[in-house]
Biopython code that builds the backbone (N, CA, C, O; Angstrom):
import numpy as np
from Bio.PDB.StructureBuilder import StructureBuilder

atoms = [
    (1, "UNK", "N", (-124.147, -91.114, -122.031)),
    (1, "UNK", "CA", (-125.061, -91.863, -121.178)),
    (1, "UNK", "C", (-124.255, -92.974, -120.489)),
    (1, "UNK", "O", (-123.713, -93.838, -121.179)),
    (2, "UNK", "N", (-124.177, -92.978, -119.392)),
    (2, "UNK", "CA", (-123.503, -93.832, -118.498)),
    (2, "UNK", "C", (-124.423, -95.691, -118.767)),
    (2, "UNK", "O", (-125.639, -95.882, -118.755)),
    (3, "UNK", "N", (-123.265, -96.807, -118.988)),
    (3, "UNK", "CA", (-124.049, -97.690, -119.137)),
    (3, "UNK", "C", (-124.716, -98.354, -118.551)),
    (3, "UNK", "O", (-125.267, -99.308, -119.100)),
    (4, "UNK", "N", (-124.846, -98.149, -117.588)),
    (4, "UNK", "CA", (-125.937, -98.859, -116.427)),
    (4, "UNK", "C", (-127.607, -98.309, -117.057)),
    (4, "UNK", "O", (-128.672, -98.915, -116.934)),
    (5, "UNK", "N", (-127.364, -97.027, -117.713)),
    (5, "UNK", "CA", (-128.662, -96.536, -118.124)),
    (5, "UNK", "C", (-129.784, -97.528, -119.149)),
    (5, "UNK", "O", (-130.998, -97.689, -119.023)),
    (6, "UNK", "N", (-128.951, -98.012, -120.039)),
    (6, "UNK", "CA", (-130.136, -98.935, -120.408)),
    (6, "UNK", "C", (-130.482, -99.963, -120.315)),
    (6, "UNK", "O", (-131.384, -100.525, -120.936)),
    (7, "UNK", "N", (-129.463, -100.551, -119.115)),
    (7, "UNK", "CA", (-129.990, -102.017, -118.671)),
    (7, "UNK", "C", (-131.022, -101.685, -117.385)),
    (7, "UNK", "O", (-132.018, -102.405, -117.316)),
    (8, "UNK", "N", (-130.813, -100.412, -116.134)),
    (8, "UNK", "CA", (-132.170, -100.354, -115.395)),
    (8, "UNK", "C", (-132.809, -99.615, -116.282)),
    (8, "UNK", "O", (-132.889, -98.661, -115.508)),
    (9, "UNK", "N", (-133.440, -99.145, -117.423)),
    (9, "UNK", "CA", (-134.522, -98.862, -119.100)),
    (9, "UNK", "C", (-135.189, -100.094, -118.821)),
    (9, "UNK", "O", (-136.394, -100.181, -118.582)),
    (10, "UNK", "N", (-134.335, -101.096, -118.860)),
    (10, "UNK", "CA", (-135.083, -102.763, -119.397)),
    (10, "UNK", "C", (-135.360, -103.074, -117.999)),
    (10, "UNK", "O", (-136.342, -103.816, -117.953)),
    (11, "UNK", "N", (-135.012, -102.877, -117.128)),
    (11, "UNK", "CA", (-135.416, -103.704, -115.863)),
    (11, "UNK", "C", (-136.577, -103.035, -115.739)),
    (11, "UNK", "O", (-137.623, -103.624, -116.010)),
    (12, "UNK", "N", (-136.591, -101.678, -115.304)),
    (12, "UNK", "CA", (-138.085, -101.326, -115.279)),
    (12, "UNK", "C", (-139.115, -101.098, -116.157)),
    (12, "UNK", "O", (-140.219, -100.654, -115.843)),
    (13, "UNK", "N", (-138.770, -101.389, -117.209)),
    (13, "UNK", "CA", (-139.383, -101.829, -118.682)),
    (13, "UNK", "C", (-140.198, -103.281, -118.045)),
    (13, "UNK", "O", (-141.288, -103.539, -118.555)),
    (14, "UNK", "N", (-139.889, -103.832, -117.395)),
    (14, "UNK", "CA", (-140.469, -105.703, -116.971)),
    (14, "UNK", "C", (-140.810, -105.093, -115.843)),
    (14, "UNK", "O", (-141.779, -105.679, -115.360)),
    (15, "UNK", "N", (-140.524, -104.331, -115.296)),
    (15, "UNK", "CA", (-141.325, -104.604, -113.700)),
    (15, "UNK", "C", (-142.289, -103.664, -114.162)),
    (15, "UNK", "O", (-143.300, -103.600, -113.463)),
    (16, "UNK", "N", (-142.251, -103.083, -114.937)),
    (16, "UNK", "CA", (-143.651, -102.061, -115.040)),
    (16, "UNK", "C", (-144.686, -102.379, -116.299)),
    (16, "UNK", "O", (-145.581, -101.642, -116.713)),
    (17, "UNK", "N", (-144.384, -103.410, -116.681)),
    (17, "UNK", "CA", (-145.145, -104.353, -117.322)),
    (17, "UNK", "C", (-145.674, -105.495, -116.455)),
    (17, "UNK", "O", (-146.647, -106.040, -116.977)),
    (18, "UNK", "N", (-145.388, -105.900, -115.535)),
    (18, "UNK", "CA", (-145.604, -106.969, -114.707)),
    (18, "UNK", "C", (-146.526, -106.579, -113.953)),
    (18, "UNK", "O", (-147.638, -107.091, -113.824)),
    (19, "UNK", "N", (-145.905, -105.239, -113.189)),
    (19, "UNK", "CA", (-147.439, -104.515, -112.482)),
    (19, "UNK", "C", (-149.178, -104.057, -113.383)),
    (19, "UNK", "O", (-150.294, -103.784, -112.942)),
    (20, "UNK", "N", (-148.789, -104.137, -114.320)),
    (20, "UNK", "CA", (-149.759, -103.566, -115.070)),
    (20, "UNK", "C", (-150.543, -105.092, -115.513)),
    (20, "UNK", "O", (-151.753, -105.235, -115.687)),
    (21, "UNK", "N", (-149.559, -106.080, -115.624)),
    (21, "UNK", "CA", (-150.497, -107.092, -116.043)),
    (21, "UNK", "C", (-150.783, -107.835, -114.706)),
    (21, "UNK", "O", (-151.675, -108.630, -115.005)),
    (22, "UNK", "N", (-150.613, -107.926, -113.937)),
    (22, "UNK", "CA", (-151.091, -108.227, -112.615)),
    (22, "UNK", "C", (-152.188, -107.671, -112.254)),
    (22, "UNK", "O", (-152.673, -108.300, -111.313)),
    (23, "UNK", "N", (-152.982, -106.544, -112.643)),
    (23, "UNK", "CA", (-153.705, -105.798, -112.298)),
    (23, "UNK", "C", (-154.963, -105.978, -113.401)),
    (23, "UNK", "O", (-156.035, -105.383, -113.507)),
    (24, "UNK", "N", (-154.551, -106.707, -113.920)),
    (24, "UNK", "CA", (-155.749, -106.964, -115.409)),
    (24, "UNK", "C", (-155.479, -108.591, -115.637)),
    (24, "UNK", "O", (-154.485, -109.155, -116.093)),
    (25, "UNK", "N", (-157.076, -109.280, -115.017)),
    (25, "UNK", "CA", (-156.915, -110.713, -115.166)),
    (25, "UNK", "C", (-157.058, -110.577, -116.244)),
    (25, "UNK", "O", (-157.679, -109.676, -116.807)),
    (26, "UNK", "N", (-156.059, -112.156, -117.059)),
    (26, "UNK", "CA", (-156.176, -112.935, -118.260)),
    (26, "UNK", "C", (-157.631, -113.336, -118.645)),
    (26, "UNK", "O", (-158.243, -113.960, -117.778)),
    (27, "UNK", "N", (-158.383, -113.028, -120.005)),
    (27, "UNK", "CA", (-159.338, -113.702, -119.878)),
    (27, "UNK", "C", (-159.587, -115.013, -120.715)),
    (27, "UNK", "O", (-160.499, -115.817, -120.518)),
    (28, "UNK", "N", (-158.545, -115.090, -121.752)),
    (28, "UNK", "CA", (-158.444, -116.180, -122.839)),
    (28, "UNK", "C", (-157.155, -116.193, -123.464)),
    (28, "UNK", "O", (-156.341, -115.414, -122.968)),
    (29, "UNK", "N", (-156.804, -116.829, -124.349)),
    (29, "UNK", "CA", (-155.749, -117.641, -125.106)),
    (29, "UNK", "C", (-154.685, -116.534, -125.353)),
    (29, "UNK", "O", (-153.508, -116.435, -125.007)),
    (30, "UNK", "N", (-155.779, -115.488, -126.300)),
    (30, "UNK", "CA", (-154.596, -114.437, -126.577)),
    (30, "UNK", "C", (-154.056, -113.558, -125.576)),
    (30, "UNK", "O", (-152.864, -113.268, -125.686)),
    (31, "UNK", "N", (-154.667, -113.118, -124.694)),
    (31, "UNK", "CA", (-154.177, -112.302, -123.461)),
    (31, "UNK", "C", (-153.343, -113.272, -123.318)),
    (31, "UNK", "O", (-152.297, -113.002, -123.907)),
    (32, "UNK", "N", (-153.313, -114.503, -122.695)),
    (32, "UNK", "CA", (-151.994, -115.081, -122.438)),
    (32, "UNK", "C", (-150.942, -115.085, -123.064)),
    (32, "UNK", "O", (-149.960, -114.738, -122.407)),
    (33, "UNK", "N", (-150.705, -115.469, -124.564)),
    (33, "UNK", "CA", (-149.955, -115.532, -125.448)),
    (33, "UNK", "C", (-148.985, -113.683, -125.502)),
    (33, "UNK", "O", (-147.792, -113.384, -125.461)),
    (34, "UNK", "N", (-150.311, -112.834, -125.613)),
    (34, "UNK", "CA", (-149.827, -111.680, -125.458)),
    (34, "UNK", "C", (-148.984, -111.180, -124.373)),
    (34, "UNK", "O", (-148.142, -110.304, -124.572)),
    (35, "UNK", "N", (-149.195, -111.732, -123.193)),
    (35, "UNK", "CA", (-148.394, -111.493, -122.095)),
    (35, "UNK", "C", (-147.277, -112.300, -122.266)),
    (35, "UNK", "O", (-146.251, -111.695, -121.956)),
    (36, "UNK", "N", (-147.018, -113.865, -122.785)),
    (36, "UNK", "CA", (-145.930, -114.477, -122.789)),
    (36, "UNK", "C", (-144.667, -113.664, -123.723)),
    (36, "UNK", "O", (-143.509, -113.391, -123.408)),
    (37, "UNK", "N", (-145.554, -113.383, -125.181)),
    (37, "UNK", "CA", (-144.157, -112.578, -125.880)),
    (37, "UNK", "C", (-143.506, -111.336, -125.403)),
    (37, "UNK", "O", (-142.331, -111.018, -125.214)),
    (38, "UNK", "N", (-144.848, -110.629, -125.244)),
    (38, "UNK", "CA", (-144.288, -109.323, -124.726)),
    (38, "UNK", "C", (-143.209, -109.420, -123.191)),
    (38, "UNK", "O", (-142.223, -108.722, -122.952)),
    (39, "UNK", "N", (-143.700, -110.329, -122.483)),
    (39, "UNK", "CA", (-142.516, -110.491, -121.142)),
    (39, "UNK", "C", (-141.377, -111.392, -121.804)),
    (39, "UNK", "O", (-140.279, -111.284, -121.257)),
    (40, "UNK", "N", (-141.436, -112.077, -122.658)),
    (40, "UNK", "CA", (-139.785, -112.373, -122.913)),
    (40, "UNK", "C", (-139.208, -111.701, -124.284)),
    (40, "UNK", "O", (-138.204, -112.120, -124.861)),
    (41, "UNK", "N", (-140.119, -110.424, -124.780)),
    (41, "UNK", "CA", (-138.954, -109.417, -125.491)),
    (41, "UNK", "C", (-138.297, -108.901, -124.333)),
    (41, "UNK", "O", (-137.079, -108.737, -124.266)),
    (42, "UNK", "N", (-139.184, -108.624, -123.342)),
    (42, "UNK", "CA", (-138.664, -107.587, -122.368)),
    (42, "UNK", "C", (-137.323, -108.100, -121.273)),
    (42, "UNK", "O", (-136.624, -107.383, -120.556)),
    (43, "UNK", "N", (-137.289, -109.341, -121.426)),
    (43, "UNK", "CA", (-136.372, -110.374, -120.183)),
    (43, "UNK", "C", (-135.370, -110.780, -121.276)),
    (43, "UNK", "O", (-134.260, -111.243, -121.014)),
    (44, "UNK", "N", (-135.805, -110.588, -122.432)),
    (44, "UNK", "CA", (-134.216, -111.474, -123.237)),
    (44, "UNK", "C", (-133.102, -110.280, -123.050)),
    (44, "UNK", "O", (-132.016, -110.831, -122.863)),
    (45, "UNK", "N", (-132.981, -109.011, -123.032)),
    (45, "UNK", "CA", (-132.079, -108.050, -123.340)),
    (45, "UNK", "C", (-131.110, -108.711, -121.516)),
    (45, "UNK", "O", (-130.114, -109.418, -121.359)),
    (46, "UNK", "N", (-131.948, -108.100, -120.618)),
    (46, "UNK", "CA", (-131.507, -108.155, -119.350)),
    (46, "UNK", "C", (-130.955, -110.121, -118.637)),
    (46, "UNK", "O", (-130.159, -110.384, -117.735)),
    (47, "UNK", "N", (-131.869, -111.193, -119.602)),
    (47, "UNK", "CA", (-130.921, -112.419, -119.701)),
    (47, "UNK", "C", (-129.606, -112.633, -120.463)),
    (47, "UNK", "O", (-128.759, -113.518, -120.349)),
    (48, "UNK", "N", (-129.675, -111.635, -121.222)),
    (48, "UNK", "CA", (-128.326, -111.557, -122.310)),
    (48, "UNK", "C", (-127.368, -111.072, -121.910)),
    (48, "UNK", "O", (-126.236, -111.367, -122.292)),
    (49, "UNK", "N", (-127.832, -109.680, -120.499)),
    (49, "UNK", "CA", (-126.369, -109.395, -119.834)),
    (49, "UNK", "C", (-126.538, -109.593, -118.275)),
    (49, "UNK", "O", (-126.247, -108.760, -117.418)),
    (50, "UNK", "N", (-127.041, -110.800, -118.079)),
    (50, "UNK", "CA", (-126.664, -111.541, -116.790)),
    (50, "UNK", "C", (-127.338, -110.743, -116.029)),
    (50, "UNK", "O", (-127.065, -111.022, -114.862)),
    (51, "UNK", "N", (-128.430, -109.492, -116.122)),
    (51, "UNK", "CA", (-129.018, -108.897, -115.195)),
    (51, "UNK", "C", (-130.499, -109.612, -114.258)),
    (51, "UNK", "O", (-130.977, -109.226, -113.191)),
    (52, "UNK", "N", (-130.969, -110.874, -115.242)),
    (52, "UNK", "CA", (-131.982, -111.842, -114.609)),
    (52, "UNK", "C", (-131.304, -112.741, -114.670)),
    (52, "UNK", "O", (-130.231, -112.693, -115.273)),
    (53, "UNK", "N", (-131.712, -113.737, -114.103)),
    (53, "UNK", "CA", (-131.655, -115.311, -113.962)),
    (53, "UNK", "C", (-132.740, -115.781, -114.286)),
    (53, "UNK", "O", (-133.701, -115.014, -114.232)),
    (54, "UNK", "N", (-133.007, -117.450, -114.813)),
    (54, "UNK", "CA", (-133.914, -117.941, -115.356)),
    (54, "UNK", "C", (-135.075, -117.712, -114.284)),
    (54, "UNK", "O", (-136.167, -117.215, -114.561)),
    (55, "UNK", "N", (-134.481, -118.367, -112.383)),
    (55, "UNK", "CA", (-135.324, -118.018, -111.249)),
    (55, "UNK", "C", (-135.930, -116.696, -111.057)),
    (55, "UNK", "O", (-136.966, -116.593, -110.400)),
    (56, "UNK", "N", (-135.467, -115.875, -111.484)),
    (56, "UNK", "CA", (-135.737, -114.829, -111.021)),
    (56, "UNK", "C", (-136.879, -114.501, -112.632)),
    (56, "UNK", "O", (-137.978, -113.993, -112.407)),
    (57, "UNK", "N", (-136.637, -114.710, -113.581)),
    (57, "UNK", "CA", (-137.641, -114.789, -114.584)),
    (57, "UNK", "C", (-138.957, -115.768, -114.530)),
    (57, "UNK", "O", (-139.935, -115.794, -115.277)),
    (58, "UNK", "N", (-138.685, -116.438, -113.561)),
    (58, "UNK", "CA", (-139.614, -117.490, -113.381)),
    (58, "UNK", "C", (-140.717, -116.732, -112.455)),
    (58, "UNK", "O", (-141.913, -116.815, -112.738)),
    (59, "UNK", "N", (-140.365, -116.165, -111.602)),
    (59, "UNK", "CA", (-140.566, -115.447, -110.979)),
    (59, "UNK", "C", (-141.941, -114.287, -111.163)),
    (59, "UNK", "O", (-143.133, -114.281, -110.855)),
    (60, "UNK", "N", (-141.009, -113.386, -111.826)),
    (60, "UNK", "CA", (-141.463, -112.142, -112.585)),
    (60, "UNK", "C", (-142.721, -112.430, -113.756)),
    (60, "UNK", "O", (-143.398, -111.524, -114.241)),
    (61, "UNK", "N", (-142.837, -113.559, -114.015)),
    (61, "UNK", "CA", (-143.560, -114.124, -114.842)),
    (61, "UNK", "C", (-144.753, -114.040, -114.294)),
    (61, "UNK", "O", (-145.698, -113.285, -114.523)),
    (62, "UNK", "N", (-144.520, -115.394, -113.118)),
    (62, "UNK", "CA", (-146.031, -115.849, -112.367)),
    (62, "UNK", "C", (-146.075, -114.426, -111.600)),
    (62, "UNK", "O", (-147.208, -114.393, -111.119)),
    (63, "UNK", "N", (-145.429, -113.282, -111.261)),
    (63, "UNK", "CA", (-146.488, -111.917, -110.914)),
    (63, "UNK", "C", (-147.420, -110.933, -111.941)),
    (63, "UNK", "O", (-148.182, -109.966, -111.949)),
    (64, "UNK", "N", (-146.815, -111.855, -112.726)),
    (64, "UNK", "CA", (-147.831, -110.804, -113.859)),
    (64, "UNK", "C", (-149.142, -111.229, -114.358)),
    (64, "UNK", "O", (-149.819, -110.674, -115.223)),
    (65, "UNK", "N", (-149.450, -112.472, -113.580)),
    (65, "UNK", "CA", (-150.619, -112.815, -113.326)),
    (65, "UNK", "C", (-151.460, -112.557, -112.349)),
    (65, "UNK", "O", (-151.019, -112.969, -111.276)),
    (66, "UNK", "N", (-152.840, -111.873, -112.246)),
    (66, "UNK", "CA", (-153.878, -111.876, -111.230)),
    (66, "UNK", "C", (-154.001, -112.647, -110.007)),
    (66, "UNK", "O", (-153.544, -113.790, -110.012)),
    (67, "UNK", "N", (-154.693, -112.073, -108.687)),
    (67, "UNK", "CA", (-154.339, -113.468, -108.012)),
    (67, "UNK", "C", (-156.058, -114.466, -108.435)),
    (67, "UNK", "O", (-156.379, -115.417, -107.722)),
    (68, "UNK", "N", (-156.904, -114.047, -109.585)),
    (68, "UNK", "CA", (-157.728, -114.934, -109.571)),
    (68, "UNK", "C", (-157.360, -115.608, -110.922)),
    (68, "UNK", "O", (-157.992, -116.508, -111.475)),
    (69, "UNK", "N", (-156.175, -114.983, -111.365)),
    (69, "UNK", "CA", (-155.381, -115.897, -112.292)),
    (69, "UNK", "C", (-154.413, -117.533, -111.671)),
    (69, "UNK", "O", (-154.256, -118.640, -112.185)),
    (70, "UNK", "N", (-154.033, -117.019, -110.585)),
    (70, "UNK", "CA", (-153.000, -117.409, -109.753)),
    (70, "UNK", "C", (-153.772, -119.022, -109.202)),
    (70, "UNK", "O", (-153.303, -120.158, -109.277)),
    (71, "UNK", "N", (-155.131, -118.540, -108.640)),
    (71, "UNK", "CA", (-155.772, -119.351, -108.442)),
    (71, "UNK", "C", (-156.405, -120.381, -109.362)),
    (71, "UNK", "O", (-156.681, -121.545, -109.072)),
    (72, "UNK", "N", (-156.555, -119.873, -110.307)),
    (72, "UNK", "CA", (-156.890, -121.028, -111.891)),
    (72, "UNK", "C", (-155.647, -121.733, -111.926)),
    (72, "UNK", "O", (-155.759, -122.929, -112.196)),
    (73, "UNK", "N", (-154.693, -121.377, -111.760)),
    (73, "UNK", "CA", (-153.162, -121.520, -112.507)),
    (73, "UNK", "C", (-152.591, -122.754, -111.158)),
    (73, "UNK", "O", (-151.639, -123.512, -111.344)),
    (74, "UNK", "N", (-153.312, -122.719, -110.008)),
    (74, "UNK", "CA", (-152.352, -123.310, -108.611)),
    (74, "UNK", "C", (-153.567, -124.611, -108.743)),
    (74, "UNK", "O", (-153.194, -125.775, -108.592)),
    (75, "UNK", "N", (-155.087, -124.280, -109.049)),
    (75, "UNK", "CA", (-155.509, -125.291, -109.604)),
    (75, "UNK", "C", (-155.001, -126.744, -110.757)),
    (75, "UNK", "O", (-154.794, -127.957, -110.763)),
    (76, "UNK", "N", (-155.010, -125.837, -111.397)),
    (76, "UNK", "CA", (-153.916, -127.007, -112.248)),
    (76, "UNK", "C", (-152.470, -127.358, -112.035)),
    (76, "UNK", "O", (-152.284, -128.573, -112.111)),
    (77, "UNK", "N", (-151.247, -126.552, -111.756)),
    (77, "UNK", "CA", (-150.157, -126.871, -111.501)),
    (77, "UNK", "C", (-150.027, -127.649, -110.117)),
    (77, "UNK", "O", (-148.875, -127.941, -109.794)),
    (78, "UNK", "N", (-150.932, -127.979, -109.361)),
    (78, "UNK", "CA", (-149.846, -128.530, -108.040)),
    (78, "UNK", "C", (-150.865, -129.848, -107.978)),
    (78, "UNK", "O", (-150.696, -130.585, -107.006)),
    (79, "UNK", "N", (-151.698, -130.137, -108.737)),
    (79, "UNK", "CA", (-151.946, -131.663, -108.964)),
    (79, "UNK", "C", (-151.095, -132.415, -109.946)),
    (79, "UNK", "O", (-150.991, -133.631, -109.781)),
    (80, "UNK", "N", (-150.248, -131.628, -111.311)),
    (80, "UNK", "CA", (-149.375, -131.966, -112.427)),
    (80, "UNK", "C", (-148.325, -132.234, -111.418)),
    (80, "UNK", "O", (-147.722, -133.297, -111.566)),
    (81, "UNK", "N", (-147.947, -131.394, -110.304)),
    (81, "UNK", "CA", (-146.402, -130.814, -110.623)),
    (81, "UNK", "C", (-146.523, -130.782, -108.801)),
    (81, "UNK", "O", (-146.447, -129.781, -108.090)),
    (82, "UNK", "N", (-146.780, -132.541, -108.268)),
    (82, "UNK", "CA", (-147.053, -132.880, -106.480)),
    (82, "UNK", "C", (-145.190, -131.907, -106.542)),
    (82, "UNK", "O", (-145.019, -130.707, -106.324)),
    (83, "UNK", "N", (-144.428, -132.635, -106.793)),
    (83, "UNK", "CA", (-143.291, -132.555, -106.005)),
    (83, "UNK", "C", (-142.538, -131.033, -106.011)),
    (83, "UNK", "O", (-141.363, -130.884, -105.676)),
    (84, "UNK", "N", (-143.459, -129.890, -106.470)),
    (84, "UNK", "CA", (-143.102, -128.955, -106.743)),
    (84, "UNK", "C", (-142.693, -128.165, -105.488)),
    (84, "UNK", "O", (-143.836, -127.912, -105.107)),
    (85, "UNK", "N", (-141.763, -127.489, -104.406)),
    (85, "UNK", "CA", (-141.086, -127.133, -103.255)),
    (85, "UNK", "C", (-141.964, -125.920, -103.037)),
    (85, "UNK", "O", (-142.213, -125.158, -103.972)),
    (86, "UNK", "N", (-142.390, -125.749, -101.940)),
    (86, "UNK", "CA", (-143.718, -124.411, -101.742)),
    (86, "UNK", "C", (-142.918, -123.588, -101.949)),
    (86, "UNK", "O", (-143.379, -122.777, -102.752)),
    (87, "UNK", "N", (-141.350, -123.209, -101.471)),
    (87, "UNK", "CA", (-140.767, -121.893, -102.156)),
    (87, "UNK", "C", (-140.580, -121.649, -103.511)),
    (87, "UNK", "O", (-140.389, -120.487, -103.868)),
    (88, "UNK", "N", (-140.599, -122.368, -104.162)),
    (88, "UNK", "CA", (-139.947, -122.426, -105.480)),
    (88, "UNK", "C", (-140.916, -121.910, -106.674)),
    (88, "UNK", "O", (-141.929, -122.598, -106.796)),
    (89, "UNK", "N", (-140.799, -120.902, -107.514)),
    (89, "UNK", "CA", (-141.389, -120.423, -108.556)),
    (89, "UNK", "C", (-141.587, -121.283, -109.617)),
    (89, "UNK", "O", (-140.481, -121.540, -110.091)),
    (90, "UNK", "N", (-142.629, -121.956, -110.327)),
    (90, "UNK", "CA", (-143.122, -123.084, -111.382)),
    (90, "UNK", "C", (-142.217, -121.879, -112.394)),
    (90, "UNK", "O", (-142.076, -120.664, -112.260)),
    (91, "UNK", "N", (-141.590, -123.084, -113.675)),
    (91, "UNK", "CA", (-140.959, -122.721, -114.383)),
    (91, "UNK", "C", (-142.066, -122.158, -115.094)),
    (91, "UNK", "O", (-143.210, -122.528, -114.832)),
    (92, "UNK", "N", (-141.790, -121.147, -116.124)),
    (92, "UNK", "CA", (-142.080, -120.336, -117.091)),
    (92, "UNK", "C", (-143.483, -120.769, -117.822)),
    (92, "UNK", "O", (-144.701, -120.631, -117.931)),
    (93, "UNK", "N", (-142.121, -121.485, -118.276)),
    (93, "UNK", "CA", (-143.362, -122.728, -119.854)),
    (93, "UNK", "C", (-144.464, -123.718, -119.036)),
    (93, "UNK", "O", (-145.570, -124.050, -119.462)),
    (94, "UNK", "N", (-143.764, -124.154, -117.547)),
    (94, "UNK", "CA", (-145.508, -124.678, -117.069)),
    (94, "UNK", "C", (-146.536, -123.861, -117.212)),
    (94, "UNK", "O", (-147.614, -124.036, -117.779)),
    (95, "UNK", "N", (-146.124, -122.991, -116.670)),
    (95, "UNK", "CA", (-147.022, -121.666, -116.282)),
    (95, "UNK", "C", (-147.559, -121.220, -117.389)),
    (95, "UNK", "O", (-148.755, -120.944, -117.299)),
    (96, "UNK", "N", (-146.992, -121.040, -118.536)),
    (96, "UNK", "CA", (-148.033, -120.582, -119.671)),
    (96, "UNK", "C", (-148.520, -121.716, -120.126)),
    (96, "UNK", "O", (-149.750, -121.687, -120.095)),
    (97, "UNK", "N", (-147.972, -122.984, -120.650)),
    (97, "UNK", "CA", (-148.894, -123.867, -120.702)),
    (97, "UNK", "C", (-150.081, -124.623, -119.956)),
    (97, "UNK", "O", (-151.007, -125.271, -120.444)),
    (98, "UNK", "N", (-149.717, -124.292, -118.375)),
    (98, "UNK", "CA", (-150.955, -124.515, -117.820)),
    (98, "UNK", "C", (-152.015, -123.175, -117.781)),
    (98, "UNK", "O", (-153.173, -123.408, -117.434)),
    (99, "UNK", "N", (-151.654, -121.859, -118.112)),
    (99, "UNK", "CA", (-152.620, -120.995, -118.752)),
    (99, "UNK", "C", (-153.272, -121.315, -119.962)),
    (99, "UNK", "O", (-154.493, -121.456, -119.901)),
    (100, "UNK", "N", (-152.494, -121.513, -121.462)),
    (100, "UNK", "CA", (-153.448, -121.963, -122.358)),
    (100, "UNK", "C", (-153.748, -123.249, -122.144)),
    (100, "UNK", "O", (-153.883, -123.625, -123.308)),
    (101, "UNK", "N", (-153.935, -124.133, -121.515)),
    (101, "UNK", "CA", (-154.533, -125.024, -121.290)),
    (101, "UNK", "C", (-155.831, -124.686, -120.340)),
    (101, "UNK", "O", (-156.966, -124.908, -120.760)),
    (102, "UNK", "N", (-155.659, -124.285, -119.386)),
    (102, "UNK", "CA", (-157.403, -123.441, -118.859)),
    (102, "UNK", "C", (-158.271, -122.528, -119.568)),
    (102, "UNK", "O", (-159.502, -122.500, -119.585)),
    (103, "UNK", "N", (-157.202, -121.587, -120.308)),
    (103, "UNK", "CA", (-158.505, -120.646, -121.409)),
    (103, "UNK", "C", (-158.602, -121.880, -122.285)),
    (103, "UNK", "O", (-159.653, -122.449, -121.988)),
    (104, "UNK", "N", (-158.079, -122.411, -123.054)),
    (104, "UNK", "CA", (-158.657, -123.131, -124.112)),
    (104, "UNK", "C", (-159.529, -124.101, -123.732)),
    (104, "UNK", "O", (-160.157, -124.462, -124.727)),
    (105, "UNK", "N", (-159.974, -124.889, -122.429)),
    (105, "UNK", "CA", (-161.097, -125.188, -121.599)),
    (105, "UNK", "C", (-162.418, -124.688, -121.464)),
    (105, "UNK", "O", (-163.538, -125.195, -121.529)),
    (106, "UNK", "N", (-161.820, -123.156, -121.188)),
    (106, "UNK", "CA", (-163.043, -122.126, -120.748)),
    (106, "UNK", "C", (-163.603, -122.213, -122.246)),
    (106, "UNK", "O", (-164.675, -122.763, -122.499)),
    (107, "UNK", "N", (-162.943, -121.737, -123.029)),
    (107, "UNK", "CA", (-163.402, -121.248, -124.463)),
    (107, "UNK", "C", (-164.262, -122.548, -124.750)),
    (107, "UNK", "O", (-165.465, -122.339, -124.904)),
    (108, "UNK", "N", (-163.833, -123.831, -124.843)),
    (108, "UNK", "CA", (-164.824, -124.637, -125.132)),
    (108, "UNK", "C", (-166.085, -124.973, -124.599)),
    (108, "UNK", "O", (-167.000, -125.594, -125.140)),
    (109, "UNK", "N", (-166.012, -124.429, -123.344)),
    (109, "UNK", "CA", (-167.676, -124.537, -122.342)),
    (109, "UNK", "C", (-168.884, -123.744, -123.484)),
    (109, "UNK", "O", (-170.067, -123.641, -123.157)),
]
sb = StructureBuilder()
sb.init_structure("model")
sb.init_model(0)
sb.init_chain("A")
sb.init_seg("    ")
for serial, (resi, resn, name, xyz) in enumerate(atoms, 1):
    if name == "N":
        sb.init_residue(resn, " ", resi, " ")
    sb.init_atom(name, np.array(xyz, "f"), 0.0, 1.0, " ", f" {name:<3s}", serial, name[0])
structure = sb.get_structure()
């Protein structure tokens, strides 16, 4: 097996997890949590041999959210986070912490 073979395994291992969770809004704590581990088993192999970057994980992250996820999520992050650059992908850990911080909201209503 030629070695390029199981590093694009893992790349499209994350992009075809990303599409799939993009397509199914988050509805509470554990869906989030569940999406956070499962996307960084899948990103540590391909961060380990220089095939992502943190940006580019930052990235891949916030698509694996809904866009009526996106919209809960731009709600809270860009009143926290004014100086944030309209190109620029919110790091990781905002992004899931400003997710369990909205389900764990919802859940209390």
């Amino acid at each position: 097996m030629p070695p390029d073979v199981p590093s694009r395994q893992c790349t499209e291992e994350v992009f075809q997890y990303v599409i799939w969770s993009m397509e199914c809004p988050m509805n509470n704590e554990e869906d989030i949590l569940n999406y956070y581990n499962h996307f960084l088993d899948l990103c540590k192999p391909l961060l380990n041999m220089h095939l992502l970057d943190e940006k580019e994980q930052n990235m891949l992250f916030w698509y694996g959210f809904s866009p009526i996820n996106h919209t809960m999520l731009l709600c809270n992050l860009l009143p926290s986070f004014p100086e944030q650059p309209p190109t620029a992908y919110f790091c990781l850990k905002k992004v899931f912490c400003a997710a369990c911080n909205i389900f764990s909201q919802l859940a209390s209503l």
